[in-house]
Structures are given as C-alpha cells and as structure tokens.
N, C-alpha and C positions, 0 to 999 in steps of 0.2 A: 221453275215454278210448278209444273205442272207434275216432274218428279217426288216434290216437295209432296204435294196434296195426294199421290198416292199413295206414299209415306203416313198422311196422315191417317187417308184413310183405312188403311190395312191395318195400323194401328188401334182408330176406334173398332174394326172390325173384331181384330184378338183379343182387344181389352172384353168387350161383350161378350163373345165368346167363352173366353175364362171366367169371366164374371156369371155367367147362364151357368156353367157347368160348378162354378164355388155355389152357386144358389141351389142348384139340383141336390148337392152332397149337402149341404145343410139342412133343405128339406127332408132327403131320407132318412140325415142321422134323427132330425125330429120325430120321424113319423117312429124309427125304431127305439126313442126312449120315450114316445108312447106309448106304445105297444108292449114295451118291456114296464112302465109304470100301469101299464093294465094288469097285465100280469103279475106283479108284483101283490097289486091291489086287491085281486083274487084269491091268490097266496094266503096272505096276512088273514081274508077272511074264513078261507077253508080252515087253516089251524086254530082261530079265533072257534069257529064250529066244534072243531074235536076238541077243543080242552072242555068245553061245554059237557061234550058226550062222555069224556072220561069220569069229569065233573060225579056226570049223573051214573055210571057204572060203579062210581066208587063209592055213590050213597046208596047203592040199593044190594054192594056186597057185604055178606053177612060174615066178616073175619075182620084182619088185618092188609094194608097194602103199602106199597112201598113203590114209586113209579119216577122214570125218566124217562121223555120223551124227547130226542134233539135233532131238530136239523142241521146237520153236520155243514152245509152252506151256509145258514145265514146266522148259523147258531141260537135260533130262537126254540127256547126251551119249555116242554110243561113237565113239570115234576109234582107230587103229590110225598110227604112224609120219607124223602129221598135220603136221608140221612137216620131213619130209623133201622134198628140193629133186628136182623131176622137170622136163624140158622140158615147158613149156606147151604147144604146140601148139597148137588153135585156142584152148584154153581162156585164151590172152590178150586173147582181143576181147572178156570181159565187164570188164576193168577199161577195156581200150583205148573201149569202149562209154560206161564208165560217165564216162569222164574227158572225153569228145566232147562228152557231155549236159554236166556239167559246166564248158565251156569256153562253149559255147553262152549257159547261162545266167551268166555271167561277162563275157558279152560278146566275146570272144576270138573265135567262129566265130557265121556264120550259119546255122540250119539248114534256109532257105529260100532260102540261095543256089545256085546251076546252078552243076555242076563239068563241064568239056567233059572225055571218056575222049579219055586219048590211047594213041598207040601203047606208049610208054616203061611207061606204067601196067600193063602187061597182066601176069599173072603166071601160073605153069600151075596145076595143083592144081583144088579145089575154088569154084565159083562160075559163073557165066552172063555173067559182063563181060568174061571174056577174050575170046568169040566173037563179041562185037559189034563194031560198025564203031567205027572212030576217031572221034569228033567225035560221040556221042553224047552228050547230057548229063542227068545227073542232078542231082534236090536233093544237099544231105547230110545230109539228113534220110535218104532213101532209103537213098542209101550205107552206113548206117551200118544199117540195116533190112537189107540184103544180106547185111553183114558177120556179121549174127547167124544169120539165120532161114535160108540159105541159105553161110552159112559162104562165104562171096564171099571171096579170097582177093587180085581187083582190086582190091574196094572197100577193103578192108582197107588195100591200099598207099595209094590216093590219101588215107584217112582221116590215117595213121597222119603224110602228109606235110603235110595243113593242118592239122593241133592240133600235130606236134611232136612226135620221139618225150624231150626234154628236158622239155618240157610234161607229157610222159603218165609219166614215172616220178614227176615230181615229185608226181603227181597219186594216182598209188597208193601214194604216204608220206602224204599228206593223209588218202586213205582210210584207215590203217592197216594198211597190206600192209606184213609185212615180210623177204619174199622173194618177191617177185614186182618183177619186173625185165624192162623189154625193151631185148634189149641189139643186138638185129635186127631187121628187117622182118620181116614172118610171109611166109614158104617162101621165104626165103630162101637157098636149100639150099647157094650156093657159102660163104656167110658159116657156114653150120652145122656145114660139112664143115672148116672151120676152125677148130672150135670154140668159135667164137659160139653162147652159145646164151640162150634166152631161158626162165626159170624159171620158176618157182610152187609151195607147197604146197596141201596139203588143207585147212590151216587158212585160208591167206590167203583161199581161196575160196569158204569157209563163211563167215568173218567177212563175206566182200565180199559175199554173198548175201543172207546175214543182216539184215546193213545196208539191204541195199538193199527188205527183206520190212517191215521195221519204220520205210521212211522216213526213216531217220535217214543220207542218203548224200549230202552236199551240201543238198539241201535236199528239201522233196516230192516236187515235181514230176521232179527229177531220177528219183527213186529212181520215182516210177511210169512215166517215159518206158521206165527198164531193162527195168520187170516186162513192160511190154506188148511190148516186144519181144522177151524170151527166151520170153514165152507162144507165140510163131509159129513156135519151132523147127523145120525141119523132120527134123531128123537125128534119129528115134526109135528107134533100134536098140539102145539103151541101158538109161539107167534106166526112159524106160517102155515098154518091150518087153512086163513079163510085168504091165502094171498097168492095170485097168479100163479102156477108153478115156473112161470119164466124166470121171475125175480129170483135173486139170488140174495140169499142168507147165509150167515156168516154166527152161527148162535152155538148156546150150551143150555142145558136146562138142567132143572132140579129136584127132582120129587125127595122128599120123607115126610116121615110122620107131620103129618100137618100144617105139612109147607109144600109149595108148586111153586115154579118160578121159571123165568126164561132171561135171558140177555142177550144181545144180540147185534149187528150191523145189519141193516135192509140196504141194498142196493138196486136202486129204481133207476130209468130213464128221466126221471123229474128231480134228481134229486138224492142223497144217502143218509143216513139217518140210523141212531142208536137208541133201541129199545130197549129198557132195562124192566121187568115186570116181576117183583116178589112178594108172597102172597104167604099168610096162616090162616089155617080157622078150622073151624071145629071139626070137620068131617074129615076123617083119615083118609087118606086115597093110596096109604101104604106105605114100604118104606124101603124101597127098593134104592134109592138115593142116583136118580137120573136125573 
C-alpha cells in the first residue's frame, strides 16, 4: 500500500513537473509571437511611411518616373508607373549580362576565351577599353566584368557582338521581360538620334533582379555569376549615396541624354530588398550611358 502511494505520488510529482515546464514553453512561444507581431506591426508602419515619402518625392519631381520598391521577405511592394517604357541606358547590360552567363552555360560562348580589342570595337562614353591599344586581348569573362562594374561601353559592343543581339532579346523573353528590348548597340547615339531606341521598365528590372536574388535565372550558377558582378559596381552616386557603407549592393545604373536610373539588390541585417529607380526629364546630365 504504502509502495502504491509513492507510486502515486512521484507520479503527480512528474506529471506537474512536465505540465510547469509544457506551460513555461507556451508562455515563451507567446511572449515571442508577441514580440515578432510587434515587430511585424512596426514594419507594416515604417513602409506604410515611405511609400508616403516616395508619394511626395514623386510629386515634387519635375520629369518622368518609373519605381519598384520590394521586400524580398514579405514581398510587400511599392511601385509607382512600373510598367512605363523609358530608354534603358546602361541599365541594358544587366539583362545583356545575364543573357552572356546564360549563353555561356548553354554552350553558345566561352567565357575563357581571349577576345583581341580592335579598332572598329572602340566606342566613346563610359569605360577604359576605348583608350587601350588595338590588339589587347581580353577573357569574356572579363569583358562582361567591365561591362558592369565599370559600365565599359567597349566591352559592351564586343559582347553584345559574340552572343548576338537576336540571341540576347530572345533571351530576355526567356527571362520574362516584357518590355525590355535592345533594338541598338549601347551608345549608339547616331542610331538613337534616329529613333532607335532601346527600352525597359521598372518592373522588367525588379522582376530580372529578383530572379536573379532567388536563383531562379537560368540556373544557379547563372544567377550567382550576376550577383557577384553587380556586387563590384563602381558607379555609387545613386542608390547608395546616402546608405551605410556597410551594406552591401548588388546594382547597375544608367545615365543618357535625359535619363538617370539605378536597379538594384540592397542587402540589410533587417531584411533584402530590390530597388528599381528610372527617371527622364528635361535637364541633360549627359550621355555618357553609365
């Protein structure tokens, strides 16, 4: 008998005991999907604020704008006119880039073959291969490294002529671009002045960034060949001008005649996120096509 009742009570002892400790984890898991619905809460209101301020940025700019804003987490988005058609400007050498990798791993190009620069190749504008000697040669690996991180405007032509620019549109229908079109070489200014011109939206370029942030751009490898070369930008006078230098960017930008633009991956401790920003208006800032 007496066996029996310590039986029992070691019993209601462990039962308590597991019951105290099932009630403790309950309690925590509450307090932390408090704490993460606070958070949450504050979230919702910070973005709630900037689409406000973009709001008012976008009615006091004296042009055209073109905007995607997304959090790559929760996918909550603020766009403005994101599906209007602007000249691309350099911002064509991130599909022209991704379509390279692309062809590459396809087979189509080597991207450890030597391209010799020739004369013909040279173009003005932006980049460091117009001023070299004829009969330099580079990978295309590199070239296509110039074309981004340095907005090479050289490299651009010689790329744009071993993938193909019939290759490279078909290539951004594959990706899902559906205005984005090159229907020129980049700074090609006598074909431009003619009204050739070579397009893009704010969506195409969030979508095409997007893709390329989540691997889903041809294949992996593809899509981490992009990231690490838009990580090298050098052209910072943009999106991140006013943003910690810690943070890491992942962008291309755009100048011509009358357009500025930037696109981009931010990559924060709170969070990652795809900025796409294309702009016209009346005051030229040049036409150097970065």
């Amino acid at each position: 008998m007496k066996v029996r009742k310590i039986f029992l009570f070691i019993l209601i002892i462990v039962v308590l005991g597991v019951g105290g400790y099932s009630g403790r984890q309950q309690y925590a898991r509450f307090q932390r999907a408090k704490q993460q619905q606070l958070i949450n809460e504050a979230r919702k209101a910070a973005w709630r604020n900037l689409q406000q301020r973009i709001k008012s940025e976008i009615s006091q700019f004296k042009g055209e704008s073109g905007i995607v804003v997304k959090d790559l987490e929760t996918g909550w988005e603020i766009s403005y006119a994101k599906t209007k058609l602007f000249p691309s400007a350099s911002l064509a050498k991130i599909p022209l880039m991704a379509a390279s990798f692309l062809a590459a791993d396809q087979g189509r190009i080597k991207l450890d073959r030597n391209i010799t620069l020739k004369l013909a190749d040279k173009l003005t504008g932006s980049g460091v291969l117009k001023d070299m000697a004829a009969g330099t040669t580079f990978s295309a690996e590199r070239l296509i490294g110039l074309m981004i991180y340095d907005s090479d405007n050289t490299a651009t032509n010689i790329i744009t002529n071993l993938v193909g620019i019939d290759y490279l549109n078909s290539a951004f229908k594959v990706f899902g671009l559906k205005n984005t079109k090159l229907s020129r070489k980049i700074a090609d200014y006598r074909s431009r002045d003619k009204g050739i011109e070579n397009y893009t939206t704010a969506d195409d370029m969030a979508l095409l960034l997007e893709n390329i942030y989540r691997r889903t751009l041809g294949n992996k490898n593809v899509s981490d060949q992009c990231i690490g070369m838009l990580k090298l930008s050098r052209m910072n006078d943009r999106i991140p001008k006013y943003l910690p230098a810690e943070i890491t960017i992942a962008h291309k930008t755009g100048l011509e005649r009358d357009v500025c633009h930037d696109a981009g991956i931010v990559f924060t401790c709170k969070g990652d996120f795809v900025i796409a920003v294309l702009t016209k208006h009346a005051n030229s800032t040049g036409a150097s096509s970065k």
